[in-house]
N, CA, C and O atoms as CSV, one atom per row, in Angstrom:
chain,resi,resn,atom,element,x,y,z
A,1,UNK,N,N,119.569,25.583,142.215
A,1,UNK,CA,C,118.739,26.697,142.589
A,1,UNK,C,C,119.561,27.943,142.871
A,1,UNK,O,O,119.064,29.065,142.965
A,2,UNK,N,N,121.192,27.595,143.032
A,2,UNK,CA,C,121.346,29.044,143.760
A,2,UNK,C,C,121.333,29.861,142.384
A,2,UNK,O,O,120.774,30.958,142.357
A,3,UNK,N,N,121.780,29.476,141.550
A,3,UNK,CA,C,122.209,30.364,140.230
A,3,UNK,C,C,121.025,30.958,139.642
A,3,UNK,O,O,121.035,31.440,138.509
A,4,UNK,N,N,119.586,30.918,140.701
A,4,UNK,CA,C,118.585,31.558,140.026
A,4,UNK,C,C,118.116,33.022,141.260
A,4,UNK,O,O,117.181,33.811,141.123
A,5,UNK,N,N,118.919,32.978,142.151
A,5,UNK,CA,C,118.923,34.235,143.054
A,5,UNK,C,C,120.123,34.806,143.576
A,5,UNK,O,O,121.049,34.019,143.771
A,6,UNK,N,N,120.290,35.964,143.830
A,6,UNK,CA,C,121.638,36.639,144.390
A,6,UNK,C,C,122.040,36.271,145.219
A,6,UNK,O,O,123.210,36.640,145.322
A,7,UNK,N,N,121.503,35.246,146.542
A,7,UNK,CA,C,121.937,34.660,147.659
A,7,UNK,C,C,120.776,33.782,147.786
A,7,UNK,O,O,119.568,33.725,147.560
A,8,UNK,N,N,122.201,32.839,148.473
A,8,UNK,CA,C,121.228,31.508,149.426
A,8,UNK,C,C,121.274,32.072,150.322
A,8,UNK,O,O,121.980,33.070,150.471
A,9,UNK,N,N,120.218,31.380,151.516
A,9,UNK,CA,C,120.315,31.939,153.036
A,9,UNK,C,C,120.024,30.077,153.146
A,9,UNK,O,O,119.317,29.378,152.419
A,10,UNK,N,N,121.015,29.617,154.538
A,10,UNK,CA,C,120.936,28.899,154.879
A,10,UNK,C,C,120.236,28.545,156.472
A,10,UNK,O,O,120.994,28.386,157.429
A,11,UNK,N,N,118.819,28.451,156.624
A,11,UNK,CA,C,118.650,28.607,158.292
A,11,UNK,C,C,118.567,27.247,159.039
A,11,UNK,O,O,118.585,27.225,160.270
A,12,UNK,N,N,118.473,26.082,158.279
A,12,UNK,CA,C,118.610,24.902,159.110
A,12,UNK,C,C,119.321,24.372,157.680
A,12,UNK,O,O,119.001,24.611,156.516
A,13,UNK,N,N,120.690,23.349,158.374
A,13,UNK,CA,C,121.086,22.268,157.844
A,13,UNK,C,C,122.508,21.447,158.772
A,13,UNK,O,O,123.206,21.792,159.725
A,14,UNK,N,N,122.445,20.329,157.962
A,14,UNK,CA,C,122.730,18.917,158.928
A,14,UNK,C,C,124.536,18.952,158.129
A,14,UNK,O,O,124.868,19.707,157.216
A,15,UNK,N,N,125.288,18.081,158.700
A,15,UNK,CA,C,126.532,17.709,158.261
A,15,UNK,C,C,126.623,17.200,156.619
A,15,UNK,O,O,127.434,17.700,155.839
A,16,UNK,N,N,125.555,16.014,156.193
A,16,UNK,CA,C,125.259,15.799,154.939
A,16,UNK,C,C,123.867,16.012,154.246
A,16,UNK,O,O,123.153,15.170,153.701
A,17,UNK,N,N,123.635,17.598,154.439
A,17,UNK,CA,C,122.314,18.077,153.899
A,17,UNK,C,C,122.771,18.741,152.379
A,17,UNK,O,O,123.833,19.176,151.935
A,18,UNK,N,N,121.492,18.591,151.873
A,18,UNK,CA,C,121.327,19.326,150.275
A,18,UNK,C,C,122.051,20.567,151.023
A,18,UNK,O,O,123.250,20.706,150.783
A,19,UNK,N,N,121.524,21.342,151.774
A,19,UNK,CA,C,121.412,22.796,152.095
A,19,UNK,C,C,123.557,23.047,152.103
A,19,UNK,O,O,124.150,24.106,151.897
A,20,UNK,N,N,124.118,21.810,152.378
A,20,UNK,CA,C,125.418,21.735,152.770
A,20,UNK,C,C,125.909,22.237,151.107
A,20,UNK,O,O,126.543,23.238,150.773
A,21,UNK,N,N,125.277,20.990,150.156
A,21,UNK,CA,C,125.623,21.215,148.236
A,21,UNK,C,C,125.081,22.951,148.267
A,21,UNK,O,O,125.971,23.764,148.518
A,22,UNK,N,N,124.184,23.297,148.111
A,22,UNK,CA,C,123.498,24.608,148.026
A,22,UNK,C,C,124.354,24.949,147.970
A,22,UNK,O,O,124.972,24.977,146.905
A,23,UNK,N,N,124.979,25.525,149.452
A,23,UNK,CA,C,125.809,26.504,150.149
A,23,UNK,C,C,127.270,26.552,148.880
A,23,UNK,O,O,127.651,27.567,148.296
A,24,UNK,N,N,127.770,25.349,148.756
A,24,UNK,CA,C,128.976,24.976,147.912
A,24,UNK,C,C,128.772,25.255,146.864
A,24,UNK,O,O,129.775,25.753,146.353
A,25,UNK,N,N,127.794,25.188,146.092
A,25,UNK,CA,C,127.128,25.633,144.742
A,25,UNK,C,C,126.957,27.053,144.569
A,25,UNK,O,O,127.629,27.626,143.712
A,26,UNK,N,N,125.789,27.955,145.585
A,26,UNK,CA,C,126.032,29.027,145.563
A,26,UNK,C,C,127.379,29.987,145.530
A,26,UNK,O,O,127.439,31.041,144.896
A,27,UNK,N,N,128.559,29.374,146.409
A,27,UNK,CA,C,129.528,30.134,146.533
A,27,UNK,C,C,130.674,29.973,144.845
A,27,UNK,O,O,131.652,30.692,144.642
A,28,UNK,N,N,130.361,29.276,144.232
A,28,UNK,CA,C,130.485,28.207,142.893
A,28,UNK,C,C,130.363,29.184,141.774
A,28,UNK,O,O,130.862,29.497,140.693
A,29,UNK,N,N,129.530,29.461,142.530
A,29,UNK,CA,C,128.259,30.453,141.179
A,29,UNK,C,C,128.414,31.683,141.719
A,29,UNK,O,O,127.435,32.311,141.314
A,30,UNK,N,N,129.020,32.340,142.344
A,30,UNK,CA,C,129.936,33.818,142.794
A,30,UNK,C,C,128.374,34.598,143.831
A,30,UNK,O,O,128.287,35.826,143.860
A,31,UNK,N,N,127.666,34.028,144.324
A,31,UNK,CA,C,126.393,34.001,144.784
A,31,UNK,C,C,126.671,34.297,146.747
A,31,UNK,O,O,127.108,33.320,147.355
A,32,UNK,N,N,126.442,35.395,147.441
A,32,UNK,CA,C,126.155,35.618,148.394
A,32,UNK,C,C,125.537,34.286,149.434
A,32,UNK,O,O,124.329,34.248,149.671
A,33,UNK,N,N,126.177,33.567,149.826
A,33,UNK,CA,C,125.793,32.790,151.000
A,33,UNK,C,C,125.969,33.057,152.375
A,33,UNK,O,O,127.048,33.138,152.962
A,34,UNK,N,N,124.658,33.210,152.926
A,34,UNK,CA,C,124.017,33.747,154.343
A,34,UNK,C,C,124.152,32.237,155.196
A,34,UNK,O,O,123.842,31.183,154.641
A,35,UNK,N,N,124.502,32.273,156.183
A,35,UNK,CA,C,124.360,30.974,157.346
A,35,UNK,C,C,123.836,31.613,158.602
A,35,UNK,O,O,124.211,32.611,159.218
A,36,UNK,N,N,122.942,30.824,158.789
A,36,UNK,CA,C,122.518,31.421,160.058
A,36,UNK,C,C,123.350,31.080,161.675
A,36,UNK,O,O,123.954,30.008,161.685
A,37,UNK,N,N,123.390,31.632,162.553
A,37,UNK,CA,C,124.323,31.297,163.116
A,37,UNK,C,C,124.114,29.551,163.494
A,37,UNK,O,O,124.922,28.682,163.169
A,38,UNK,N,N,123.227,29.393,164.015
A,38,UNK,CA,C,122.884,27.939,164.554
A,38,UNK,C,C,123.367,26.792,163.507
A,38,UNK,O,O,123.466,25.622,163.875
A,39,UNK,N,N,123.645,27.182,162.251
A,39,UNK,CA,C,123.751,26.803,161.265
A,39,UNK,C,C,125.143,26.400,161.704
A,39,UNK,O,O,125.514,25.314,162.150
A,40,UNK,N,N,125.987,27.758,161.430
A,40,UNK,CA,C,127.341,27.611,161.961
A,40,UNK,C,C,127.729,26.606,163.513
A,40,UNK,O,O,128.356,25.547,163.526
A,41,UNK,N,N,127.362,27.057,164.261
A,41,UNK,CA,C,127.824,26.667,165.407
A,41,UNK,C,C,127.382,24.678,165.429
A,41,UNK,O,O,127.656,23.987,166.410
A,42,UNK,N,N,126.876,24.258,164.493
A,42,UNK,CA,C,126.425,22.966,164.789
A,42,UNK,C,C,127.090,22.581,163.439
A,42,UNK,O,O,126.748,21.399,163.465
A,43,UNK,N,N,127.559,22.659,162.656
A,43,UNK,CA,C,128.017,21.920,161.546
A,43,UNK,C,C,129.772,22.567,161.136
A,43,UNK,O,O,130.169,23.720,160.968
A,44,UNK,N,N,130.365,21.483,161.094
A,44,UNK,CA,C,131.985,22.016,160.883
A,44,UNK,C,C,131.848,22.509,158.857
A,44,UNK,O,O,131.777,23.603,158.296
A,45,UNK,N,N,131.855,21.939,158.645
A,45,UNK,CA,C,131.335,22.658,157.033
A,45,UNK,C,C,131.020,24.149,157.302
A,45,UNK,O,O,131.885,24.946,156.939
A,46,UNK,N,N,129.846,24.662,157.916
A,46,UNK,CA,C,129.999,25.507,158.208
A,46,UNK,C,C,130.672,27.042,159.007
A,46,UNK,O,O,130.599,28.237,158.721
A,47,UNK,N,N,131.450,26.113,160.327
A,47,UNK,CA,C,132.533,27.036,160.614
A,47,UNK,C,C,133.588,27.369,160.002
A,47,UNK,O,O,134.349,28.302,160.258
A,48,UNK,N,N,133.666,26.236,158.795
A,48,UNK,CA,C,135.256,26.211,158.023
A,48,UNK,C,C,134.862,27.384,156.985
A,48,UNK,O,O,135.884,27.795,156.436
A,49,UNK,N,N,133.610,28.101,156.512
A,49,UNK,CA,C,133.606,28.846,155.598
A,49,UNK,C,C,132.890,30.373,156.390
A,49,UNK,O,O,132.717,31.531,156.008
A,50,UNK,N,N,132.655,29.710,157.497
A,50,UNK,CA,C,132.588,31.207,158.509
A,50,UNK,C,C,133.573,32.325,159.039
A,50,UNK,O,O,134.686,31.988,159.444
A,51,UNK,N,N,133.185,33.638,159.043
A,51,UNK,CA,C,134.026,34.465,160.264
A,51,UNK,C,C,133.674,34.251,161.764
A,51,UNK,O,O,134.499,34.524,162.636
A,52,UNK,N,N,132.388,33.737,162.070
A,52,UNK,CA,C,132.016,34.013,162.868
A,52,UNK,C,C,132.586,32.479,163.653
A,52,UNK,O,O,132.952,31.395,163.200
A,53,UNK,N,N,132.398,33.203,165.431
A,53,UNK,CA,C,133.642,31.768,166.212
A,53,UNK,C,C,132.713,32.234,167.600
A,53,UNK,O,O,132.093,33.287,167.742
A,54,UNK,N,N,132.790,31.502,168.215
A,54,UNK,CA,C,132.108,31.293,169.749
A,54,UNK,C,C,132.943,32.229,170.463
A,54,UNK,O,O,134.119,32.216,170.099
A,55,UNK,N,N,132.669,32.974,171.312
A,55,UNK,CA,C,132.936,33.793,172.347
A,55,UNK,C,C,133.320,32.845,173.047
A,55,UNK,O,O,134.520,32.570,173.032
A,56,UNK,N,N,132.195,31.895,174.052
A,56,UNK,CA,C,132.754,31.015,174.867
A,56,UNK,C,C,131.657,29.575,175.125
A,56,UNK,O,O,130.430,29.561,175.213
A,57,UNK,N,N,132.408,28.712,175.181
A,57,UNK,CA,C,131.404,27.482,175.082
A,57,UNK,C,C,130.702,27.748,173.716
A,57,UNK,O,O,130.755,28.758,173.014
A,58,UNK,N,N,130.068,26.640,173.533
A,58,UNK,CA,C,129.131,26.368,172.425
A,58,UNK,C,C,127.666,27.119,172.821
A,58,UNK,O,O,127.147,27.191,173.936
A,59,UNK,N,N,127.187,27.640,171.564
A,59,UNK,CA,C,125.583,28.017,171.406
A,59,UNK,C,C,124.837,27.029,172.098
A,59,UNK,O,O,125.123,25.833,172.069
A,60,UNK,N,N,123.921,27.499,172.694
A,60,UNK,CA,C,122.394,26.725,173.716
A,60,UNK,C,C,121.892,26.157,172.348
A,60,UNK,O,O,120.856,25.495,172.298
């Protein structure tokens, strides 16, 4: 799917979710991938391809 829009946006996904392939696919396919933060802060897949980092403690 990503190779049929300019960006994925990712707002919920798990450690071994499709949304995890998406994300890897979209970026594959030279495709704008959006994570939402909650996204980030709960899945290491996702911090490893993030800028974004906790101020302090983990997200509520």
């Amino acid at each position: 799917m990503s190779g049929y829009g300019r960006a994925t946006i990712v707002v919920e996904a798990g450690e071994a979710s499709g949304a995890r392939i998406q994300a890897r696919v979209g970026v594959e396919h030279g495709r704008a991938v959006i994570l939402r933060d909650r996204v980030v802060w709960a899945n290491d897949w996702a911090r490893s391809r993030s800028p974004l980092r906790p101020l302090s403690g983990s997200m509520p």
